[in-house]
C-alpha positions in Angstrom: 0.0 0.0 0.0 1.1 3.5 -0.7 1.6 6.0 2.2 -2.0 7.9 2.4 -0.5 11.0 2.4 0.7 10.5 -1.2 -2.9 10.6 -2.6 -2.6 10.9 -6.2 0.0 7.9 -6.4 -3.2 5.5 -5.5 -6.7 4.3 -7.4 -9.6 4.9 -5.9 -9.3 1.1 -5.0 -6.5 2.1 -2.7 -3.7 -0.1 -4.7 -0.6 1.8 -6.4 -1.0 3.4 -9.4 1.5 1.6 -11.4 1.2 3.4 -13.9 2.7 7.0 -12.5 6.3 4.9 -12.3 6.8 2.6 -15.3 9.8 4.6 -16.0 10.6 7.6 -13.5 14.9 8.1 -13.7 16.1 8.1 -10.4 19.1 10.5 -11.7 16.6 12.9 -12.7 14.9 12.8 -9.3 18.1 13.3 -7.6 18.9 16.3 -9.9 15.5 17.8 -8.8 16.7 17.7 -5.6 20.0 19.3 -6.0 22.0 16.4 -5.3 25.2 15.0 -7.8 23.3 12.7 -9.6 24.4 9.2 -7.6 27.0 11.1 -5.6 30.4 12.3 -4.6 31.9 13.0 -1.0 34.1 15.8 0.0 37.9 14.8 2.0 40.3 17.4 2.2 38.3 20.2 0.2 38.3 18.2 -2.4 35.7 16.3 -4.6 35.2 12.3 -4.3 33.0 10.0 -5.5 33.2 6.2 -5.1 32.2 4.0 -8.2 29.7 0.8 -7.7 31.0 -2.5 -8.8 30.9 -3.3 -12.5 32.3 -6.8 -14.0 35.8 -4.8 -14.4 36.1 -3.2 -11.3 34.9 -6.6 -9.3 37.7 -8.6 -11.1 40.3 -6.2 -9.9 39.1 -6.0 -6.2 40.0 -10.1 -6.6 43.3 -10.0 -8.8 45.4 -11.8 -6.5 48.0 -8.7 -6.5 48.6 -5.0 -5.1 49.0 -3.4 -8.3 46.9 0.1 -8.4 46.0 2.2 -11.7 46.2 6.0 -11.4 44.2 7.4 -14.7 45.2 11.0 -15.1 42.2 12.7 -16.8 43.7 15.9 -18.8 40.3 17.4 -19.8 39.9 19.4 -23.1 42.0 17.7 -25.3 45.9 17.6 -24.8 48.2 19.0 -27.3 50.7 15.9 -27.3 53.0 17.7 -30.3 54.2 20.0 -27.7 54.2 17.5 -24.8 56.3 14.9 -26.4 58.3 17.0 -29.0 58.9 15.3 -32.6 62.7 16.2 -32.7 63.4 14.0 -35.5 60.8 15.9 -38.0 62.0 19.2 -36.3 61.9 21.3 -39.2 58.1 20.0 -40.0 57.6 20.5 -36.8 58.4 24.3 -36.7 56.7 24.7 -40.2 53.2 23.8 -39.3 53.7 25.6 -35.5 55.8 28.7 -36.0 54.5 31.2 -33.2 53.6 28.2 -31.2 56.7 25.7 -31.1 59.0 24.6 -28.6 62.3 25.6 -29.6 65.2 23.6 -29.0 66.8 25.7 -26.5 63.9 24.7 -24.5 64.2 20.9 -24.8 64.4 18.6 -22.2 65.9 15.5 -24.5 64.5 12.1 -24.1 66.1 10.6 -26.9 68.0 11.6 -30.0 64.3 11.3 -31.3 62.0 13.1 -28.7 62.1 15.9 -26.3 59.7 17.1 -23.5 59.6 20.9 -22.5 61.1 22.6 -19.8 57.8 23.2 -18.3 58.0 19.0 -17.6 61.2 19.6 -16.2 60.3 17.6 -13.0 59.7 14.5 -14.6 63.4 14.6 -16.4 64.5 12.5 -13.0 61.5 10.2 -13.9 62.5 9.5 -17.2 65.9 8.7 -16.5 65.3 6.4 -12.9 63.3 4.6 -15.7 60.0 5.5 -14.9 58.3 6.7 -17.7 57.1 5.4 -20.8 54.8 7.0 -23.8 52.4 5.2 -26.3 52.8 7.1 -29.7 49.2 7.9 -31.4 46.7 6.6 -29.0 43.1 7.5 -30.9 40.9 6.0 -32.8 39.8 6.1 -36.6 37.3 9.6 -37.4 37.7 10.9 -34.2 34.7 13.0 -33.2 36.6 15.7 -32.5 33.7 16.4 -30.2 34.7 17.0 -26.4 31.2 15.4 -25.4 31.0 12.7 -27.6 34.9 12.2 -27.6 34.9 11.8 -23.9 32.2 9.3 -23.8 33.8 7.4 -26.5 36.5 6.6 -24.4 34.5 6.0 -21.3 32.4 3.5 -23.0 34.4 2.3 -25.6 31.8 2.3 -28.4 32.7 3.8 -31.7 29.7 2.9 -33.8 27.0 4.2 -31.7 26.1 6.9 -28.5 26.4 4.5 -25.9 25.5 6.1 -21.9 27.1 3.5 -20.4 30.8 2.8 -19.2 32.7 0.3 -19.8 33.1 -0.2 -15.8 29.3 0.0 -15.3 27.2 -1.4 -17.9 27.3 -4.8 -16.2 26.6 -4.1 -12.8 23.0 -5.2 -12.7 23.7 -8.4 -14.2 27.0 -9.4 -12.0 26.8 -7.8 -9.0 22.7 -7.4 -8.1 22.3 -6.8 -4.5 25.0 -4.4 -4.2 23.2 -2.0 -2.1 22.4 -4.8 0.6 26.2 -6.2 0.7 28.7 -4.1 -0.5 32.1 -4.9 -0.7 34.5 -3.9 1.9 36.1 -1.2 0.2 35.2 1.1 -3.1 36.3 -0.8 -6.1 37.0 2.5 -7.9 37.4 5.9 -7.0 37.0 8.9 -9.1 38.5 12.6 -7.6 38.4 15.8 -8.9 35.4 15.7 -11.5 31.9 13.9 -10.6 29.9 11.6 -12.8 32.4 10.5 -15.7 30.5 8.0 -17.5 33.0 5.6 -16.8 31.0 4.5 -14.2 27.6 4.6 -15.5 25.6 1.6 -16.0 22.1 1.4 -18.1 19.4 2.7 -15.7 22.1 4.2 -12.7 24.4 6.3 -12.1 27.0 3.8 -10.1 28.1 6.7 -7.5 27.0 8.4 -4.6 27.0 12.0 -2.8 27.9 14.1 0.4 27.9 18.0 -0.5 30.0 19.4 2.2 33.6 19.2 2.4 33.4 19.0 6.1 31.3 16.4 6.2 33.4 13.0 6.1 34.1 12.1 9.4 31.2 13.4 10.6 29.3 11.2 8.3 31.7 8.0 9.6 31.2 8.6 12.8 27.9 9.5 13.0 26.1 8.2 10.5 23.3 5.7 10.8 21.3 3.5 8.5 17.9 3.9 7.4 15.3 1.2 7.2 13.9 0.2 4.1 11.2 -2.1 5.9 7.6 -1.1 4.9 8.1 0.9 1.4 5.8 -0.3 -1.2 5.9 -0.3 -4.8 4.7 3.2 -5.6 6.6 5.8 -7.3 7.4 8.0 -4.0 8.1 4.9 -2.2 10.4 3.4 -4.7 12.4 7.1 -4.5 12.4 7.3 -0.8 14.1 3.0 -1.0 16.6 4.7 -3.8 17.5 7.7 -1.5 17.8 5.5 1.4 19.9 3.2 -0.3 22.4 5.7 -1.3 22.4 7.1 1.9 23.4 3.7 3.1 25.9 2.9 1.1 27.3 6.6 2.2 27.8 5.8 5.7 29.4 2.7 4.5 31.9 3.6 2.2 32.7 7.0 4.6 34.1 4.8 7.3 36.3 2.9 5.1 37.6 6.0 3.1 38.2 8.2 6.0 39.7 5.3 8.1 42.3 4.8 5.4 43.0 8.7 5.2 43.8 9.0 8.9 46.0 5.8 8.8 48.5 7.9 7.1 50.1 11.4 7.1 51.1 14.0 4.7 54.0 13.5 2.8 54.6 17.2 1.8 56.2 18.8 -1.6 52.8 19.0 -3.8 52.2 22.2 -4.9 48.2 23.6 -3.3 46.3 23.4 -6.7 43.9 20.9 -7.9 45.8 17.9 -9.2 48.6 18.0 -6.3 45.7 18.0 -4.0 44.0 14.8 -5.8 47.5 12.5 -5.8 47.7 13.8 -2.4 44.8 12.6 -1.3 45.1 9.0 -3.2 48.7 8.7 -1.5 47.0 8.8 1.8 44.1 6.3 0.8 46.9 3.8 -1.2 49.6 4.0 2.0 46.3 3.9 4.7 45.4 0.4 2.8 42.3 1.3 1.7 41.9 -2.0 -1.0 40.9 0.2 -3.8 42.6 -0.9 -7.1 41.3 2.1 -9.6 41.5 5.8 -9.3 40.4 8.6 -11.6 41.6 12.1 -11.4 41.2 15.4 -13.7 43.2 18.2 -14.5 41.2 20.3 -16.8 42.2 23.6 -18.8 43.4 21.6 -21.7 41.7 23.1 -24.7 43.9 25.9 -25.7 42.3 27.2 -28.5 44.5 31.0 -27.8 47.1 31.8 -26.3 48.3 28.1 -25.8 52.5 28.8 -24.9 51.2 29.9 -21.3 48.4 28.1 -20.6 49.6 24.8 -22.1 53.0 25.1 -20.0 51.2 25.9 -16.9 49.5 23.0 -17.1 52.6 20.7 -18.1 54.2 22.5 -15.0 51.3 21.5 -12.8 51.0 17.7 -14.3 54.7 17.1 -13.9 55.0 18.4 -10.3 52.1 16.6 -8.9 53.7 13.2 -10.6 57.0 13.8 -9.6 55.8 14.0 -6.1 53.1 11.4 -6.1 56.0 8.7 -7.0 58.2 10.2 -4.3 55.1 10.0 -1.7 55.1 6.7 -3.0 58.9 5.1 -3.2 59.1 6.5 0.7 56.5 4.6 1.8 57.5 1.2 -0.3 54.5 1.3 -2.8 56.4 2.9 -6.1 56.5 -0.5 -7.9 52.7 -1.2 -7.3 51.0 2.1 -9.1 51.0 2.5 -12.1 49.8 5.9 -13.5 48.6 6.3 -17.3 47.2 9.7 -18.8 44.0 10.0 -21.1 42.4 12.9 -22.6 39.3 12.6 -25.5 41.7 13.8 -28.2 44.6 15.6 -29.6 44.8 19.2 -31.3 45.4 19.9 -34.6 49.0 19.6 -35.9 49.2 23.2 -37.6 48.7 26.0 -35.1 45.9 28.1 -35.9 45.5 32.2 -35.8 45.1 32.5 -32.4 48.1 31.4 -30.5 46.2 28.1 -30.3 45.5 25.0 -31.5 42.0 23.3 -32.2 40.4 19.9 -31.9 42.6 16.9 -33.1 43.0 13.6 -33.5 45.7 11.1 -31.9 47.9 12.3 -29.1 50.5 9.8 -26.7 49.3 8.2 -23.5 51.9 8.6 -20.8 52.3 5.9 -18.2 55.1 6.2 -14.7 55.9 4.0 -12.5 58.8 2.1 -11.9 57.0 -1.3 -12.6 57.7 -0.4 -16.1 61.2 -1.4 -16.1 62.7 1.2 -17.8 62.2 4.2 -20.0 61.3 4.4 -23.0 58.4 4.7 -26.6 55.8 2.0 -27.4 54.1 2.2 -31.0 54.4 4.4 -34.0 54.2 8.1 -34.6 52.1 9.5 -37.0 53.6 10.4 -40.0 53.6 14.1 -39.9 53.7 14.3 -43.6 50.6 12.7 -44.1 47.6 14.7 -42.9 43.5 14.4 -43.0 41.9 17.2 -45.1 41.3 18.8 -42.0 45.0 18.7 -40.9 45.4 16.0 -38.7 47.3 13.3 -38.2 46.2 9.5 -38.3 46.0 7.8 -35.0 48.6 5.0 -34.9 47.5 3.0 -31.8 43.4 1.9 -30.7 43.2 3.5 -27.0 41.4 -0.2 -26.7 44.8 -1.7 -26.9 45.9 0.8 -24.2 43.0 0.1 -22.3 43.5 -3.9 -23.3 46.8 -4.0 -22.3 47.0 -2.5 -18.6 43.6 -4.9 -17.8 45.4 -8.1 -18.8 49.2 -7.1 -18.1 49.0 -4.7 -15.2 45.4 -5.5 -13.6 45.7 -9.1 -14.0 42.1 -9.5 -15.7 41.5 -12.5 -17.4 41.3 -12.0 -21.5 37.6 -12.8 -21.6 36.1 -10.4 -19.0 38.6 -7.9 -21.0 36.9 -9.4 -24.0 33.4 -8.2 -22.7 34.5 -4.8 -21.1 35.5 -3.8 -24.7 32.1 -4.8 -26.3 34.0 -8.1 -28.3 36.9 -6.3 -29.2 40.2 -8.0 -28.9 44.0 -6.7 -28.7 47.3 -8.0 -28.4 49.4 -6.5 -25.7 51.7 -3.5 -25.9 55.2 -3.5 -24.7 54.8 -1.4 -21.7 57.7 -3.6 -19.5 55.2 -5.3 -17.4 53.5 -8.5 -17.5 51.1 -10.5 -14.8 53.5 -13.2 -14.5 55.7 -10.6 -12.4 58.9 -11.8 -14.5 60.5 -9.0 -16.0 60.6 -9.4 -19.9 64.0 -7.7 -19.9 65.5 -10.9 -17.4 66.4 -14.2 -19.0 64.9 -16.9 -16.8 66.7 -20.1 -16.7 64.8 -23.3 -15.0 61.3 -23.9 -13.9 59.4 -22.2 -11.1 58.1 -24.0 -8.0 54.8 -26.1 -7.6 52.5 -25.8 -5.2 49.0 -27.4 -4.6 46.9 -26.8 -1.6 45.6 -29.7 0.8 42.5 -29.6 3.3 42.8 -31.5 6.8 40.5 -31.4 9.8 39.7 -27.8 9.3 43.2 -27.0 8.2 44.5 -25.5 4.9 48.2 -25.8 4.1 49.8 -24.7 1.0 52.6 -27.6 -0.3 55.6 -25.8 -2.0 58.1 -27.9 -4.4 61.4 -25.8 -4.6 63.9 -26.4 -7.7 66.4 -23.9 -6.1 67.0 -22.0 -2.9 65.1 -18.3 -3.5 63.9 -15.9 -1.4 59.9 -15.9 -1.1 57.3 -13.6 -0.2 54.0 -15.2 0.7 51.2 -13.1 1.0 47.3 -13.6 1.6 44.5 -11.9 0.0 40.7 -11.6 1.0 38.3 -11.6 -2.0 38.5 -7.6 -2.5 42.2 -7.6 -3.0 43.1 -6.7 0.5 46.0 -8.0 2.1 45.7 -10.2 5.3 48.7 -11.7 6.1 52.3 -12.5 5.4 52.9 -15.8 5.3 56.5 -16.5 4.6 59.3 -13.7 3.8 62.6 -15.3 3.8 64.8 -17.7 2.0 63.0 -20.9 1.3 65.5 -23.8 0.7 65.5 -26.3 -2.3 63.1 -29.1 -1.6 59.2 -29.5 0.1 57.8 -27.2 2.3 54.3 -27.1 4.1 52.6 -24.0 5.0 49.4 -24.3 7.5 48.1 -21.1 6.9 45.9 -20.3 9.9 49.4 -20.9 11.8 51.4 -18.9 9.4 48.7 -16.0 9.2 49.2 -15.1 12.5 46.1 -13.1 12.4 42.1 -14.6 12.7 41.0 -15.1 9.6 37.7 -15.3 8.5 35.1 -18.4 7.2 35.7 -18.3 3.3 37.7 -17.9 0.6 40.7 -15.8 -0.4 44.1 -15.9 -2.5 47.4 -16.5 -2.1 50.2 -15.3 -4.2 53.8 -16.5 -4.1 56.7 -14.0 -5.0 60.0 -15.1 -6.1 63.1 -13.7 -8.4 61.5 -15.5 -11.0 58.3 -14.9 -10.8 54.4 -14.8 -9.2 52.3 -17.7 -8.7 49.1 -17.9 -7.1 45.9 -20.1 -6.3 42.4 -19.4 -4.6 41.6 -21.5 -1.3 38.9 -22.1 1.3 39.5 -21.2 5.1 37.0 -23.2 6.9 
């Protein structure tokens, strides 16, 4: 029954009117009411929102690893030409930019082919600690040139149609149903900076939720209680108040976690105060407080420099480069350098030839950046576009799918199997890139002489053991995993000799462990290996 009060929701028969909520959009309803459609919370004055679970996003909470992707929104459309100069083409170069163009006295060299500008000078130490590595012509074929529709391309992934889903959302109904009533322990994604990306939007929801003030957090952790949703019916106003109530829920939950994680760690000074030295701030604290989560989004917008470009564009650089410079020294301090890895996307390129405004205007391909000393060494992956050969419009052609970017860091860095990769990217499939990481934790650079260790896992009266055949004495790092990619316990860290060894892992642990299951992953010089088990 409807609440009497709600008169023109019910028949004169007093049963629901069905008919006032065959399709009412709860985003809409939220709008109305002034709240981020979904959601976004507030920690240190600045803007978070935490993504629901997709099929993507619940495969990485259970990737039996600690790696963490950073993606570095740069919003409006980065000019890549004078990010990663074309030194070899110089004089082509100059030619299609010559009130616009980085000369050579303000080259930061890279290689005897590519230069960054001084601008980036804080990430010349990156490059050369072998840190940094850039994908040459990362678009895709008749670019929209749109920043709406080129956004949501590469949030969704679709290229024949308008799709208003993400490619982290659009599953969430059918994998991961009763999300609302148990939610996993910690956010599976975060976004920062910018609310809403459709990233994280499924078919009928917006896959986020809100808290407006900034000062609000804690207060919300500590305070916050859950509302009922006993004795709502199946009318319209009903089924709004269940939706409110349900993100209100999942609010207090989330805010406990999050904030928990903040305080567990401090401030590592050096970022500069402005917005994207604030978010990688922020995701420092949450990644050294052990928060779980293994995807972050962040924005730094100003991008589309259609007039005087030098000084915006190298403002921006400036600001990009100091906030990843310090992010990876946050990081190396507290032991987690070689477990983020931080890639940059924007919705496209600009135009090769300048324009007559100091500017440049809506392009095509541009590179992807990626740091982090996983990588294993500096260096280029793909082609660059011919700069000779241009669109009627003046662009250049992209040389490498964004999918195989995308492709590449789920199955090589994320540790998602090729299927589920498969069906994030709507069918699509892509070999790997040579990015200097792979998810068998060997590095491609090492030769590897002799076979790995075996290991199988026994069950005895309510005990688990893990049964390890050793070729060769190596040092091991054993280390157990709940089924949201959080670390339990360390199970072995020392020099395991040649031969058999039994682990009893409740022993080993050291620590109660729950009923169910988890992961364990073994780390050698030559590489990871891991299983799923059952703690009973």
């Amino acid at each position: 029954m409807c609440e009497t009060n709600h008169s023109k929701n019910i028949k004169k028969d007093g049963s629901c009117n069905t008919e006032d909520h065959i399709k009412w959009n709860r985003r809409s309803f939220l709008q109305a009411l002034g709240l981020v459609g979904g959601g976004s919370m507030m920690l240190a004055n600045t803007s978070l929102s935490v993504s629901r679970p997709s099929p993507l996003s619940i495969a990485l909470s259970q990737a039996p690893n600690e790696n963490i992707l950073i993606l570095v929104r740069l919003q409006g459309g980065n000019d890549g030409f004078n990010t990663i100069i074309p030194v070899y083409d110089y004089d082509i170069y100059a030619n299609a930019r010559p009130l616009i163009k980085i000369p050579p006295s303000e080259f930061i060299t890279l290689d005897d082919d590519y230069a960054m500008p001084k601008p980036m000078n804080k990430l010349e130490s990156v490059w050369g600690d072998g840190q940094m590595r850039v994908v040459h012509g990362v678009g895709y074929e008749d670019s929209s040139l749109s920043h709406f529709r080129g956004s949501d391309i590469y949030a969704n992934t679709n290229l024949e149609e308008e799709d208003r889903t993400g490619f982290m959302g659009r599953y969430f109904q059918e994998i991961y149903p009763d999300y609302i009533f148990n939610p996993p322990a910690s956010p599976p994604s975060i976004q920062i900076g910018s609310i809403g990306n459709l990233i994280f939007k499924g078919p009928e929801n917006d896959f986020s939720f809100a808290v407006s003030d900034p000062r609000r957090l804690l207060q919300i952790a500590e305070n916050g209680t859950s509302y009922s949703l006993d004795g709502l019916g199946d009318c319209t106003y009903d089924d709004r108040v269940r939706h409110l109530r349900e993100v209100t829920n999942t609010t207090f939950t989330y805010a406990d976690v999050i904030s928990s994680a903040y305080e567990r760690s401090t401030d590592f000074g050096g970022y500069l105060d402005d917005s994207l030295g604030r978010q990688l701030s922020i995701i420092a604290r949450l990644i050294k407080g052990n928060l779980g989560t293994k995807v972050y989004l962040v924005t730094l917008g100003g991008f589309d420099t259609h007039n005087n470009q030098i000084q915006r564009h190298q403002e921006l650089l400036n600001s990009f480069s100091e906030a990843i410079s310090n992010f990876y020294k946050d990081l190396t301090a507290a032991g987690w350098d070689d477990k983020v890895l931080t890639m940059t996307m924007s919705e496209f390129g600009r135009r090769f030839r300048e324009n007559g405004s100091l500017g440049t205007d809506h392009g095509t391909a541009a590179p992807t950046m990626f740091f982090g000393s996983a990588l294993n060494g500096s260096g280029f992956a793909g082609e660059h576009p011919d700069l000779s050969n241009l669109t009627r419009g003046g662009n250049v052609f992209n040389t490498t799918d964004f999918r195989q970017v995308y492709a590449t860091v789920m199955k090589d860095w994320l540790c998602i199997d090729e299927n589920t990769v498969g069906r994030v990217l709507l069918g699509s499939s892509f070999e790997s890139l040579d990015l200097g990481f792979n998810c068998s934790g060997i590095n491609p650079n090492i030769p590897i002489d002799g076979e790995g260790i075996t290991h199988i896992v026994t069950y005895s009266d309510s005990q688990t053991y893990i049964n390890i055949a050793n070729p060769e004495t190596t040092h091991v790092d054993i280390a157990l995993y709940n089924v949201v990619g959080q670390k339990v316990a360390t199970l072995r860290n020392e020099v395991l000799t040649e031969g058999e060894h039994v682990i009893d892992v409740k022993q080993s642990a050291n620590t109660r462990l729950s009923t169910g299951p988890y992961v364990y992953q073994i780390q050698t010089n030559n590489g990871n290996y891991s299983k799923s088990i059952l703690i009973s």
